[in-house]
Every structure is written in structure tokens, then in C-alpha cells.
Phi, psi and omega in degrees: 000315162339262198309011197238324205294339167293344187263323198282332175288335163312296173300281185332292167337311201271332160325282174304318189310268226294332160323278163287014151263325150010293184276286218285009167258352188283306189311313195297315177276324187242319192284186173299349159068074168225009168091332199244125200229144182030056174074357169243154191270136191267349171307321177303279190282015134293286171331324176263278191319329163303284166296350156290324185261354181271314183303277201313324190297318203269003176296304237242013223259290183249009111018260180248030197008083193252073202307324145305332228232281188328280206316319172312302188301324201257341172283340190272273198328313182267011157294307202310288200314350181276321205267343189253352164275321173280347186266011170253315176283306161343293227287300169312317175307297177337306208281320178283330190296293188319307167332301190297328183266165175279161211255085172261130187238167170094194308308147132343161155204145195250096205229159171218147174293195203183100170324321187277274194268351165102270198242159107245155144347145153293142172272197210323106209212132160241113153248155180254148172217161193243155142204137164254138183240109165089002158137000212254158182249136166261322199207166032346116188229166166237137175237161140227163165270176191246165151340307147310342176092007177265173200271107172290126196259125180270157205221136185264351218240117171231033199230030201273159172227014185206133167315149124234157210218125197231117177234117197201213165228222232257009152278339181279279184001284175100076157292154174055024169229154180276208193319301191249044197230335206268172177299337193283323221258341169267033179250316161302334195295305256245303186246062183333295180325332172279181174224153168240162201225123175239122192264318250274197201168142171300145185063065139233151174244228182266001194275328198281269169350293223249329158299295187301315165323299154303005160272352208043051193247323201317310210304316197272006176218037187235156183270285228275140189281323183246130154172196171239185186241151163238136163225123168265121203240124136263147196297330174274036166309308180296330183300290193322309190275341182282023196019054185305147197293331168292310207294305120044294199268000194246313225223354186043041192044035162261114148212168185257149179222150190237128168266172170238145155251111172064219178289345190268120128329120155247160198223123177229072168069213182250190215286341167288343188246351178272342198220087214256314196279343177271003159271347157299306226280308175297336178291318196280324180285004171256047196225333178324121171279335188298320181308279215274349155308284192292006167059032197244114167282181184199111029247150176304014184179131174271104188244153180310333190308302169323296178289324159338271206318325179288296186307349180262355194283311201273349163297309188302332200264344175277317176314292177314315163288328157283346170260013171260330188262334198093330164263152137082226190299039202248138152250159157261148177251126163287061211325132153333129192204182211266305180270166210268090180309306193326338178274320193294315234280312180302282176330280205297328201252345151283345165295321212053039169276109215266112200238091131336087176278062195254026169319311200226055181265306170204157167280119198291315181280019150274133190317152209033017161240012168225137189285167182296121161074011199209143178234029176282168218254147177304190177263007183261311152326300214288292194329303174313313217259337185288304172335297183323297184290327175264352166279339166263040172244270220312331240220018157221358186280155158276170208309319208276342176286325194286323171291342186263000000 
């Protein structure tokens, strides 16, 4: 009994280790994923029954020469130990790779969460936001927000009889730009009768869109009877929506998400609470130094399947959008890029989704259409792309919106 008693505390330990981790993945998939089942936090006492049973197993191990127990134990020791001299020298590269490049910070954002979109805009708010290289100021911009949590477009014209409604990200927003440099706000300039509305927001995408839509609220915080909707789309749009593991490292999983069953978009709140367990597995792995030396992501490849999936997310948002407005009038703008736009542009047009096509409108990496250091678009872009955008508006609204 003497000689048995190091192996049955071997167990029991190893017993209890895999018991509360159990209860703490069952809390993580069906509970609040906060670690704590009956008022005790169960993190601890993993920890110790873990390292109790890696001590005794390795005791109890060459002991009792148990040659299967050893072998486990010592291939498990040097995986750590391999995997933890590379998150370590990694870790010395990071710190030297960064010294070299230069030090960009900023802006800030002044936000609240949102069951529904994950983040907004803070309301009726003026921030300021900065950015800098090495310490040199690139932009200073002032905003203020509204009520609604949007970015307020000042308008010179306050007589508008038509809507435009702009759902995007933090290119529509008009990050690094002020008020009246952004796409909402020359689009009123340019074409007084509309008023524009800016739902877009930094880090969102078309899930962001196709969520706020499906509340039915847009109707009650628009006046004007006529107009249109734009959601202006860039390819790291598709990231965004599969909540892809960089994207991940920006948003912690507030975004909404959305899938496919079968044929059906399902929409299951957002990506922390639909996706419990891959937002444990992703938190930890952006903790990685080996990842982010070698830049290695998840999932390693962006399949048509993927851009499918966006395109049905932006199907829904067209959808949504004529039944809450009646019309239409809804486009995706395709922003000027680099990259080979023609697979979303087909998916959305097999949707029967009303697509813009401004890919080769400009080049975005020629000087002066991207602020410095940065690749969000100047106030000279959003002139080009507005132009653009209100000489193809009389020639795609139908007849009977253009006449009212």
C-alpha cells in the first residue's frame, strides 16, 4: 500500500486537474466564460492540481519505471520547453525589429460598447484624435458625435429633401480627416438636396451594417422620405467578417456574427459570445511572441467561400435595407485598391446586389490620396470618389425616386 500511495495521489490529482478543467470549459461554452462556477474562481486550482500531477507523474513515473508515463512526460516537458526558448528569443527579435522601425501611435477613440454592433462612437461627444511618427504629429482631427452615436456631418443646406445614408468603416468615417473632409460630408457639399447620415465607425464592416439595419431603428433617425444607402467596401472587409484572428486583436470579438447553416445567414449576437471557445483559443494565441514575429494568422487562407459569405452579409444589408426604406437604392462602392476586386464584384452581382465599381478610379498608394504613414484616404480621395459618385447617381436612381 506503502509503495502504491505516490501513484494513487498521481491520480486523484490528475483526476481533479482534468475534472475542473472540464467544469471550466463547460463555463467557457454554455456559462458566462468568466472562469467561476459557484462563487469559486476554478484558474487557480487548475494550476495547482496541474503542477502536482506533472510533479508526481514525473515521481512517480521513474519510480516505478513506468516507460509509457516517462515517455509522455518528457515529450510533454521538451515541447514546452522548445516552444517556450522560441516565444523567448522571438520575443528579443520584436523588441529589436520595433527599435528599427519607426513609432507610430494613435488616435485614440472615445467609444462605448453595444450589444448589437460590439463598439460606437460615444454620444454627443467632441474628440479629438492624434497620430504620430516618433513622436512628430501627422494629423490632428475634432469631431463631435450626435445623439444617435454618429459622427456629425455639418451641412450648409439644412432645407435637404433626400437622404444619403453611408455605412462603412473607418474609411467612410474619415479617420485622419476633419468634419468636413470626409465622404458624407462632400457629398452634401457637392449635391446640396441630400443630407447625409454617417453610420460607418473604425474597425466595421459589412456585419456592422447588416446588424444596425436589422434593428429596424435607421427609419425613426432619418426625417427625409427619399434618398439612398452606400456601404463603401475594402477587401479587409472579408477578415472583418469571418472575425479572422488579426481582426481579432483590434475588436476582442465585439462584432456581430454572422454564418452560414446550410443556406441560412445566421446571426448569433456577437463573435465573444457565438464563439466562446475560439475567442479563448485567439486571445491566447495574441499573446504569442512566435505568431506575431512570423506574422502567422488564422485561417491561413482566405477561400472564395469566405468572400461568398461577405457578400451574403451585404446581400442581407440590401435586403434590409429596402424593407425598412422601400426602395432600391442601395450600392456597394467598390474603394480604389490595388487588388483584384472581379470575385466580390460577381458574388454581389449574382446577389443581385447594385455594385460601383470604383477599383480603378485611382491608384490609393500614390501620393497624395493616403495620409502619410497611414492608409486611410486624404480629403482629395473623398473629393475624387464623391465626384464620381454623385455624376453616377442621376443615371442608376430610378425614374420615379429622381422625379420626387
Amino acid at each position: 500500500m506503502k509503495n502504491n500511495f505516490p501513484k494513487i495521489l498521481f491520480w486523484l490529482s490528475l483526476l481533479t486537474f482534468c475534472g475542473l478543467t472540464a467544469l471550466w470549459f463547460r463555463d467557457l461554452l454554455k456559462g458566462d466564460a468568466n472562469g467561476i462556477v459557484a462563487n469559486i474562481s476554478l484558474s487557480p486550482f487548475i494550476w495547482i492540481t496541474g503542477i502536482t500531477s506533472l510533479i508526481l507523474g514525473f515521481w512517480v513515473s521513474f519510480k516505478q519505471k513506468m516507460a509509457w508515463l516517462q515517455n509522455i512526460l518528457v515529450f510533454g516537458l521538451m515541447a514546452f520547453l522548445t516552444i517556450a526558448l522560441l516565444e523567448w528569443v522571438c520575443g528579443i527579435l520584436l523588441v529589436k525589429q520595433a527599435a528599427k522601425m519607426p513609432k507610430i501611435e494613435g488616435p485614440s477613440h472615445s467609444m462605448v460598447m453595444d450589444s448589437v454592433l460590439g463598439y460606437k462612437p460615444s454620444p454627443d461627444t467632441t474628440h479629438t484624435g492624434q497620430r504620430t511618427k516618433d513622436g512628430q504629429v501627422i494629423y490632428n482631427i475634432s469631431y463631435k458625435t450626435d445623439a444617435n452615436n454618429l459622427r456629425i456631418t455639418p451641412v450648409a443646406n439644412t432645407k435637404a429633401s433626400k437622404y444619403a445614408l453611408f455605412f462603412g468603416c473607418s474609411m467612410t468615417f474619415g479617420e485622419g480627416v476633419q468634419s468636413d473632409e470626409t465622404i458624407p460630408y462632400y457629398f452634401s457639399k457637392i449635391d446640396s438636396s441630400y443630407k447625409s447620415y454617417n453610420f460607418a465607425y473604425s474597425g466595421y464592416g459589412p456585419h456592422q451594417a447588416l446588424a444596425r439595419l436589422e434593428t429596424n431603428t435607421l427609419r425613426s433617425k432619418v426625417s427625409e422620405n427619399q434618398g439612398v444607402g452606400y456601404y463603401i467596401y475594402i477587401n479587409d472587409h472579408v477578415n472583418r467578417v469571418l472575425g479572422t484572428l488579426t481582426n481579432f486583436s483590434y475588436n476582442g470579438g465585439n462584432a456581430p456574427y454572422y454564418h452560414k447553416v446550410g443556406n441560412e445567414l445566421k446571426h448569433d449576437g456577437l463573435f465573444k459570445d457565438g464563439r466562446k471557445l475560439k475567442t479563448w483559443i485567439f486571445g491566447f494565441l495574441l499573446k504569442s511572441n512566435i505568431l506575431k514575429f512570423f506574422k502567422i494568422g488564422y485561417p491561413f487562407k482566405i477561400t472564395d467561400q469566405d468572400y461568398a459569405l461577405t457578400a451574403d452579409v451585404l446581400a442581407g444589408a440590401s435586403q434590409a435595407y429596402k424593407k425598412q426604406f422601400g426602395n432600391d437604392n442601395f450600392y456597394v462602392i467598390i474603394y480604389p485598391t490595388t487588388i483584384d476586386s472581379q470575385l466580390i464584384i460577381r458574388l454581389l452581382k449574382e446577389r443581385n446586389v447594385q455594385v460601383l465599381d470604383y477599383s480603378k478610379l485611382f491608384d490609393p498608394t500614390q501620393k497624395g490620396y493616403a495620409i502619410p504613414f497611414d492608409e486611410h484616404p486624404t480629403a482629395i480621395a473623398n473629393t475624387i470618389l464623391v465626384k464620381q459618385m454623385i455624376k453616377d447617381l442621376g443615371s442608376k436612381l430610378p425614374q420615379e425616386t429622381k422625379s420626387k
